[in-house]
TIBAMAR-447015 format. One line per field, with one value per residue: residue number from 1; residue in one letter; chain; z, y, x of N, C-alpha, C in turn. Coordinates in pm, 1 decimal, padded with zeros to 6 digits. Layout:
% residues N
seq	NUM / ... $
type	A / ... $
mol	A / ... $
n.w	Z / ... $
n.v	Y / ... $
n.u	X / ... $
ca.w	Z / ... $
ca.v	Y / ... $
ca.u	X / ... $
c.w	Z / ... $
c.v	Y / ... $
c.u	X / ... $
% end
This chain:
% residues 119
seq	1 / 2 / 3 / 4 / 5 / 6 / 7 / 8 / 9 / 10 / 11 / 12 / 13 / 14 / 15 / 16 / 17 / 18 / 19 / 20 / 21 / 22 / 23 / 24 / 25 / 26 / 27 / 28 / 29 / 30 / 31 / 32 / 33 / 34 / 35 / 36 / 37 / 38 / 39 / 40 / 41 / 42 / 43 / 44 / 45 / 46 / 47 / 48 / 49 / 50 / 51 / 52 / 53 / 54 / 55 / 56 / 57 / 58 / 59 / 60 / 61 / 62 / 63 / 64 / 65 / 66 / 67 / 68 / 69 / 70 / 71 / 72 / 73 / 74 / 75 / 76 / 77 / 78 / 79 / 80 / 81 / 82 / 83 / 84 / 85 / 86 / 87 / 88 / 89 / 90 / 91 / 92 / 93 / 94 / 95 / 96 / 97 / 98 / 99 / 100 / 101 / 102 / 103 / 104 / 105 / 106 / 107 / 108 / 109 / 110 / 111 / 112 / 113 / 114 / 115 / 116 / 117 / 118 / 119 $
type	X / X / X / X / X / X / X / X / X / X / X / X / X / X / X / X / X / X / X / X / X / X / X / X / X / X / X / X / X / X / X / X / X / X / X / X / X / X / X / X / X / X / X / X / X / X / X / X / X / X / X / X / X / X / X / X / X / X / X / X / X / X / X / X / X / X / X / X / X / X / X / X / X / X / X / X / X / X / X / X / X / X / X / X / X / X / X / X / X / X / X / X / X / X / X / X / X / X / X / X / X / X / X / X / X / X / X / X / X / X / X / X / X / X / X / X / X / X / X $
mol	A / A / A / A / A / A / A / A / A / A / A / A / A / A / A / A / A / A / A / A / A / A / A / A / A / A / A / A / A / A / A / A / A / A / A / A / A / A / A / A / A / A / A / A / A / A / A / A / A / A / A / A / A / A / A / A / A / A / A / A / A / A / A / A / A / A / A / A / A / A / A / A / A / A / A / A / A / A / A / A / A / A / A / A / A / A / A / A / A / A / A / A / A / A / A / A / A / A / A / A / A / A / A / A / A / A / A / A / A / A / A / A / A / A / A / A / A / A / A $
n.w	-04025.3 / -04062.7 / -03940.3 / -04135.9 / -04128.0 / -04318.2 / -04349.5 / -04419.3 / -04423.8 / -04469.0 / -04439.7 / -04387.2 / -04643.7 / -04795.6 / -04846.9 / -05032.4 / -05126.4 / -05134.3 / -05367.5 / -05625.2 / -05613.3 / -05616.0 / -05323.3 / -05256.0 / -05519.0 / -05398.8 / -05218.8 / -05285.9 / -05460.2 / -05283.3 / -05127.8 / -05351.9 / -05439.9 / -05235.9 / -05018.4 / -04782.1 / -04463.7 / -04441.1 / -04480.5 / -04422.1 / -04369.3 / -04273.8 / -04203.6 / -04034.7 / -03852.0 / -03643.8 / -03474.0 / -03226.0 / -03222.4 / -03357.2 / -03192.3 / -03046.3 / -03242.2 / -03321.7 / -03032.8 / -03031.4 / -03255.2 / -03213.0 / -02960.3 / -02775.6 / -03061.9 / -03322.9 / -03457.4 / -03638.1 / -03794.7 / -03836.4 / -04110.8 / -04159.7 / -04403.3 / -04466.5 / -04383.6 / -04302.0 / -04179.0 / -03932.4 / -03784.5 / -03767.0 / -03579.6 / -03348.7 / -03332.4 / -03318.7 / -03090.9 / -02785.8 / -02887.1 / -02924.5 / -02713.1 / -02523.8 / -02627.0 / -02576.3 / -02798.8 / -02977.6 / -03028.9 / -03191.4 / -03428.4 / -03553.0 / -03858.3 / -04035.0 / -04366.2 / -04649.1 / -04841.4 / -04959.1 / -05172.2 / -05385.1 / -05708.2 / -05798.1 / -05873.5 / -05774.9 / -05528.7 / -05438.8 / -05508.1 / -05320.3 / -05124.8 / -05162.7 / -05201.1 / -04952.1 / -04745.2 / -04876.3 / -04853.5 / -04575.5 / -04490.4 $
n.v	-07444.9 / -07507.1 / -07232.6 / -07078.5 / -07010.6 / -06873.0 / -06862.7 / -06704.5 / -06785.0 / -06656.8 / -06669.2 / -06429.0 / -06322.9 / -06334.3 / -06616.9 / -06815.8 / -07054.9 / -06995.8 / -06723.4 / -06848.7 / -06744.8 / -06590.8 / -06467.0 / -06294.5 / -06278.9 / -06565.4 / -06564.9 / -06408.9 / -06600.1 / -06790.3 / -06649.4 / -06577.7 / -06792.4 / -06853.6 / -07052.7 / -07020.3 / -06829.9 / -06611.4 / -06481.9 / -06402.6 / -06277.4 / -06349.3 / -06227.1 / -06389.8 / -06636.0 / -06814.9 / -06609.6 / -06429.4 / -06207.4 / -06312.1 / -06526.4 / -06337.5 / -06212.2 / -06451.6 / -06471.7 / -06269.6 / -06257.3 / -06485.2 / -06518.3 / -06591.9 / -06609.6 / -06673.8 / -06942.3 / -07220.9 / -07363.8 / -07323.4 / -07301.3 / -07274.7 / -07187.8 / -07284.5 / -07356.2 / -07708.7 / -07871.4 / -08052.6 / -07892.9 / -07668.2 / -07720.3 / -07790.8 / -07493.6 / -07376.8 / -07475.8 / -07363.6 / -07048.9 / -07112.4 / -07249.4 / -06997.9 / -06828.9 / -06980.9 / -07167.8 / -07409.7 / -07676.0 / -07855.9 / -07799.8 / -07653.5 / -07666.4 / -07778.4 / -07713.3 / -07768.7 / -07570.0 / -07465.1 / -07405.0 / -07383.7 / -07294.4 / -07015.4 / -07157.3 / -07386.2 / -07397.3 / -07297.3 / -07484.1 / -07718.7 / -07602.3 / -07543.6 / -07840.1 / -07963.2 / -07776.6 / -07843.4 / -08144.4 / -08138.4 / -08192.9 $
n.u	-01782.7 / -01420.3 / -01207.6 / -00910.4 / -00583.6 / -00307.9 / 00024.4 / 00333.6 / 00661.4 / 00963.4 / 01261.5 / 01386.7 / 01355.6 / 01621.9 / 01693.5 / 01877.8 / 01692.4 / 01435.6 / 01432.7 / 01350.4 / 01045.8 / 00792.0 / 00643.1 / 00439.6 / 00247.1 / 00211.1 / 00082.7 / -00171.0 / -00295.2 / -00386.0 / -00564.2 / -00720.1 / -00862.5 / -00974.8 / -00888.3 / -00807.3 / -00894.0 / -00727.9 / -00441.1 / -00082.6 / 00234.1 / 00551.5 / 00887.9 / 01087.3 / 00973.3 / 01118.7 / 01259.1 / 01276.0 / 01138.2 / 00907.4 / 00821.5 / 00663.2 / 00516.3 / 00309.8 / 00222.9 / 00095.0 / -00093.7 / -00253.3 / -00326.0 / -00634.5 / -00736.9 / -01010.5 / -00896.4 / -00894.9 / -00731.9 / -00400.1 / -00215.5 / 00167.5 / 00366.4 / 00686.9 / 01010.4 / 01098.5 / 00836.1 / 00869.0 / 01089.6 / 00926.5 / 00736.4 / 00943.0 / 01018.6 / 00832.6 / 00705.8 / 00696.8 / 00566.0 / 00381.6 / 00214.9 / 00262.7 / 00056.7 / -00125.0 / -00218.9 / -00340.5 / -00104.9 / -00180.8 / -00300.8 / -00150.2 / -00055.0 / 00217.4 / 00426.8 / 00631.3 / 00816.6 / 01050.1 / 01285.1 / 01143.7 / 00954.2 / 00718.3 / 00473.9 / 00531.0 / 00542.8 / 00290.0 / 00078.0 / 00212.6 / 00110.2 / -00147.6 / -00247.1 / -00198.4 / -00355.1 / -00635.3 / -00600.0 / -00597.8 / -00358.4 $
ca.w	-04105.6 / -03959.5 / -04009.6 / -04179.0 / -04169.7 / -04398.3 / -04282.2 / -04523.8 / -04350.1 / -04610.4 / -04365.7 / -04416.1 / -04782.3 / -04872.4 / -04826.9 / -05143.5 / -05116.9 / -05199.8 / -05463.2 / -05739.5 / -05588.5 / -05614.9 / -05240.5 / -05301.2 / -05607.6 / -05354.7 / -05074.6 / -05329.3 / -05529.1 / -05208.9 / -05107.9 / -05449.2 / -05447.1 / -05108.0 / -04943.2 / -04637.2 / -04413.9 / -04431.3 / -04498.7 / -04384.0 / -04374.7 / -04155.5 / -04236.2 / -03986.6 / -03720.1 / -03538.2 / -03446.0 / -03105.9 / -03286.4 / -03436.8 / -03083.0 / -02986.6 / -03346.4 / -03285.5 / -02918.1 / -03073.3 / -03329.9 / -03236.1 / -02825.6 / -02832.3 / -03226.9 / -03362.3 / -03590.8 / -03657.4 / -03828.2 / -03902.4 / -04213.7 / -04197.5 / -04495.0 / -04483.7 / -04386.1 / -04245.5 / -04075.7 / -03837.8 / -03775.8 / -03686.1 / -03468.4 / -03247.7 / -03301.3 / -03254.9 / -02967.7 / -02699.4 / -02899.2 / -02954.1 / -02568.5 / -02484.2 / -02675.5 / -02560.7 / -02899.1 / -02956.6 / -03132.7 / -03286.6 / -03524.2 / -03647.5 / -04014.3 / -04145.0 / -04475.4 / -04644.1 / -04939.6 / -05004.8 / -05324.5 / -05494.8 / -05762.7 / -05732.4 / -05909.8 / -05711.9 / -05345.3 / -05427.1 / -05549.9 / -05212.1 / -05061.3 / -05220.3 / -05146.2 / -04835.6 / -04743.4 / -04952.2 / -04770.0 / -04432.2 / -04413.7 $
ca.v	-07469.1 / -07420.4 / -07135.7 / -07144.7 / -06888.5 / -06940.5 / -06750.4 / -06767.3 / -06749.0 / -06670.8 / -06684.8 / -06321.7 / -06296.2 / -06314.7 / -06695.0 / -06850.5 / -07130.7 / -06873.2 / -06665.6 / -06864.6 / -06808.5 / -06467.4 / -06498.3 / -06243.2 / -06449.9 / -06744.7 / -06545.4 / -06353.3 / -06656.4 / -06840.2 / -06588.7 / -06521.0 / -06893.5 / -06833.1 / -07161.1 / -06981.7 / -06700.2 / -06505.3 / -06520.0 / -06329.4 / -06323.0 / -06270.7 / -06267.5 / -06506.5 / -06652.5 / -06861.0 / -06582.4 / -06369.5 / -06139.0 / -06405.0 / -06540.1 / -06201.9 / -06247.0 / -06581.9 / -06430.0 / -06134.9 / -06243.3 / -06623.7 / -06496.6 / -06574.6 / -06585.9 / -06745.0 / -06978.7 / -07375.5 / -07443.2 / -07265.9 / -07317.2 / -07221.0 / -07211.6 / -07227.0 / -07450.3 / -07778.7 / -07886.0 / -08102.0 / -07778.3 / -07559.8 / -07808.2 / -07764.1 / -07386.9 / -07225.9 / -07499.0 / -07224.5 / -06969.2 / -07144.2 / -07245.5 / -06889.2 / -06788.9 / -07072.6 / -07197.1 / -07577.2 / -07696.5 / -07969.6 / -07666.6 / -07575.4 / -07771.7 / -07690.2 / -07729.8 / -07707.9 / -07467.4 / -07407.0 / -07467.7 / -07425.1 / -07179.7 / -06984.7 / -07259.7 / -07519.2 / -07347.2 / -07244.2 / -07643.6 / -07790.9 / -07516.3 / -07603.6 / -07964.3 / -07969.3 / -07741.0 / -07958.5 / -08256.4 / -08105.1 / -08235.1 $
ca.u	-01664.6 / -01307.9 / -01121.4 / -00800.7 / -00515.2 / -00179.8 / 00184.1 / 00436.9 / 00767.4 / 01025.1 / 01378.6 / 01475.1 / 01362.6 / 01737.2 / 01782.3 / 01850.0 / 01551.9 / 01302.6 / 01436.1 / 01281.6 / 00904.7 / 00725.6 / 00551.8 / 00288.1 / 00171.9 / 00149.4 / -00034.0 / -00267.9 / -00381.1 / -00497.7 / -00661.4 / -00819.9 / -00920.6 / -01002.1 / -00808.7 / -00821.9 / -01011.5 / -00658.6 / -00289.2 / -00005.3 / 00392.6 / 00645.1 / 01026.6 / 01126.2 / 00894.4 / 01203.1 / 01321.1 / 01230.9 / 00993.1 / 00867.3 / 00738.8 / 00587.2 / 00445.2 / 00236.2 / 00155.8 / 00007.6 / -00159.2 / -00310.1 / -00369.8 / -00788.9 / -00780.2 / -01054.4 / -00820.3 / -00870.8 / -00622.4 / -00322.4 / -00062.2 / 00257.0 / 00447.2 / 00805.3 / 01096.5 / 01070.2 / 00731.1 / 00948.1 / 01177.2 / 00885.4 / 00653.3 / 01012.0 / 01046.0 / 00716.1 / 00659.8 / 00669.9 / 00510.9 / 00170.8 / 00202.1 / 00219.2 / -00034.8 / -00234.7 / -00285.6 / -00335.6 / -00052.0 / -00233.3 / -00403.7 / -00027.6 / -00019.2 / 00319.8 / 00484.1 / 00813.0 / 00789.7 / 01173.3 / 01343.5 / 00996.4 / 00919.5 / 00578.4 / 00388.2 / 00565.1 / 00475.0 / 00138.8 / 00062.3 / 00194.3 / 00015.7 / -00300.1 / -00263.6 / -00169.3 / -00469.8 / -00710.5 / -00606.5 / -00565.0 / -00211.0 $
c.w	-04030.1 / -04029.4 / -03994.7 / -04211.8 / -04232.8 / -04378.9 / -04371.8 / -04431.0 / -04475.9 / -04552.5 / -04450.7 / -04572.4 / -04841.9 / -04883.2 / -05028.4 / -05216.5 / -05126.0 / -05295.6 / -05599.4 / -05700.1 / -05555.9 / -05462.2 / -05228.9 / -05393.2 / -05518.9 / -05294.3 / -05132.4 / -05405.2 / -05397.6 / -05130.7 / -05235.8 / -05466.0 / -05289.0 / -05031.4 / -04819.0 / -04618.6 / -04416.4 / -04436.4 / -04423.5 / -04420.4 / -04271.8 / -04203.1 / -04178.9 / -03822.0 / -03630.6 / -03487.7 / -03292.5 / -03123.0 / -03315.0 / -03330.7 / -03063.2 / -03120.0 / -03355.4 / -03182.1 / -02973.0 / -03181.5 / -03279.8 / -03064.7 / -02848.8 / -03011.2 / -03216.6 / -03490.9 / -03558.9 / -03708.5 / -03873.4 / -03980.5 / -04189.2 / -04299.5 / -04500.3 / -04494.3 / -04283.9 / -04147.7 / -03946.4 / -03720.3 / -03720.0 / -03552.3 / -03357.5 / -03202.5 / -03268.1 / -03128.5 / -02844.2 / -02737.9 / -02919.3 / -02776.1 / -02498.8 / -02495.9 / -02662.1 / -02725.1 / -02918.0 / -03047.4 / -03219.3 / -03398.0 / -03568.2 / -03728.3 / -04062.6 / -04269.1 / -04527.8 / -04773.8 / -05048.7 / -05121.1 / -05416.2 / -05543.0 / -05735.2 / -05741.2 / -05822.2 / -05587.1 / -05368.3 / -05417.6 / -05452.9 / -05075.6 / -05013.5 / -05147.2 / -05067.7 / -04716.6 / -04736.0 / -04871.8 / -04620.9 / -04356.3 / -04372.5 $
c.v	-07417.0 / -07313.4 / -07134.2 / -07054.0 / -06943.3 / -06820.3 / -06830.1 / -06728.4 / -06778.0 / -06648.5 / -06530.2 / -06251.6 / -06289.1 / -06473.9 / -06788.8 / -06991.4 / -07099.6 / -06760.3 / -06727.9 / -06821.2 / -06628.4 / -06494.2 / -06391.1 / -06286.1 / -06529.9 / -06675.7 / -06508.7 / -06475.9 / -06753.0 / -06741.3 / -06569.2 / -06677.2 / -06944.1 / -07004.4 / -07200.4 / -06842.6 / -06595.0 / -06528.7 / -06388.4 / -06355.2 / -06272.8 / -06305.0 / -06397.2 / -06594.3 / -06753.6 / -06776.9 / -06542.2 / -06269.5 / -06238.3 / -06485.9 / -06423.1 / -06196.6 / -06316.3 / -06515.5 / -06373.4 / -06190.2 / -06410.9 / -06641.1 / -06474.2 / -06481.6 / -06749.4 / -06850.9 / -07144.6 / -07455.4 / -07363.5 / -07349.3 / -07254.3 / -07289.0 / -07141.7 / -07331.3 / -07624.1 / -07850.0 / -07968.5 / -08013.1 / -07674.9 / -07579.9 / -07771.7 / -07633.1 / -07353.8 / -07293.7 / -07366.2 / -07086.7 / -06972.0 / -07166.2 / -07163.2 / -06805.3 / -06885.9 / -07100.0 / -07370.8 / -07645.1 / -07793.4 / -07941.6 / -07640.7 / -07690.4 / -07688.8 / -07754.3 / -07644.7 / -07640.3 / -07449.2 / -07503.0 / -07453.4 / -07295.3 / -07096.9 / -07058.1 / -07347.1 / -07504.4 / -07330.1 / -07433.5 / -07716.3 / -07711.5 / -07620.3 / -07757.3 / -07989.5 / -07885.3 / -07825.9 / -08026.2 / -08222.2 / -08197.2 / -08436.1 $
c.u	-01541.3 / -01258.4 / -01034.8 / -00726.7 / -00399.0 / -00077.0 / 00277.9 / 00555.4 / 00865.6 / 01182.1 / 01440.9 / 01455.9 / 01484.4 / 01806.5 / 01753.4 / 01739.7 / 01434.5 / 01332.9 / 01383.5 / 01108.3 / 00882.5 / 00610.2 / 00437.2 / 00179.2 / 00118.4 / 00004.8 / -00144.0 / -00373.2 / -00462.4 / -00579.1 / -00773.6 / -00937.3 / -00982.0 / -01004.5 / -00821.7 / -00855.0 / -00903.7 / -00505.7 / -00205.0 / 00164.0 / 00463.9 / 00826.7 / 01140.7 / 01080.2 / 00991.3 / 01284.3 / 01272.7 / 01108.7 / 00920.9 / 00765.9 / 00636.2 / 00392.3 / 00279.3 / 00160.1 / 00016.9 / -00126.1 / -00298.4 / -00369.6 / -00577.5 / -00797.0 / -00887.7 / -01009.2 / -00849.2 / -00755.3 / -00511.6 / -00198.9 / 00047.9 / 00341.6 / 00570.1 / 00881.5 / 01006.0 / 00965.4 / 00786.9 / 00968.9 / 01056.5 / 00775.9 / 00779.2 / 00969.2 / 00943.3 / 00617.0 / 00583.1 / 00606.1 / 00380.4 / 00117.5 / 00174.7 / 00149.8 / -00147.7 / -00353.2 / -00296.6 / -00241.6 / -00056.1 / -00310.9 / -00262.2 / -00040.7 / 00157.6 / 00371.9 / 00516.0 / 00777.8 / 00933.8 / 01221.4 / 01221.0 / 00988.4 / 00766.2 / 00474.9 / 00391.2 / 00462.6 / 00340.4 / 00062.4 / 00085.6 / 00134.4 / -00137.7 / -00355.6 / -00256.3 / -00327.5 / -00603.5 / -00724.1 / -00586.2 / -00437.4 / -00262.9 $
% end
């Protein structure tokens, strides 16, 4: 079976496209419904940490598929280009989807589905 990690990227926790959405809620219920082998967050993975981030964490990880949940799946297929590269990750294993503007129900629900259907 693959294994399936989920990163919530929440742009700083202060941007106003995530203040309706409790993201511990999101991260705890797929884990409780166990979605995937492990979740995480990071405040803003386009940033420069945010590379180091990816490095660190996805450098010989056993991961199939990773979620990120945040802005734009477009928007982060650009940005975290070079950070899956340098971490020699396959970036045909990054799934992303857009989350913002969604309350906790909302995000968790295109979570879910998105998951589900493997994008």
């Amino acid at each position: 079976m693959a294994k399936k990690g989920l990163l919530l990227c929440v742009c700083l926790g202060t941007c106003p496209s995530f203040q309706k959405m409790d993201i511990f809620e999101v991260l705890n219920r797929a884990r409780r419904e166990k979605l995937v082998d492990w979740v995480g967050i990071h405040p803003q993975l386009c940033s420069d940490d945010g590379d180091e981030y990816f490095k660190t964490l996805l450098q010989g990880a056993d991961v199939d598929e990773l979620y990120v949940a945040g802005c734009d799946p477009n928007m982060q297929r650009k940005m975290f280009r070079d950070a899956f590269e340098m971490a020699g990750f396959p970036r045909s294993n990054h799934k992303g989807i857009e989350i913002r503007n969604l309350d906790t129900d909302g995000a968790y629900t295109v979570i879910k589905e998105n998951i589900e259907t493997g994008i």
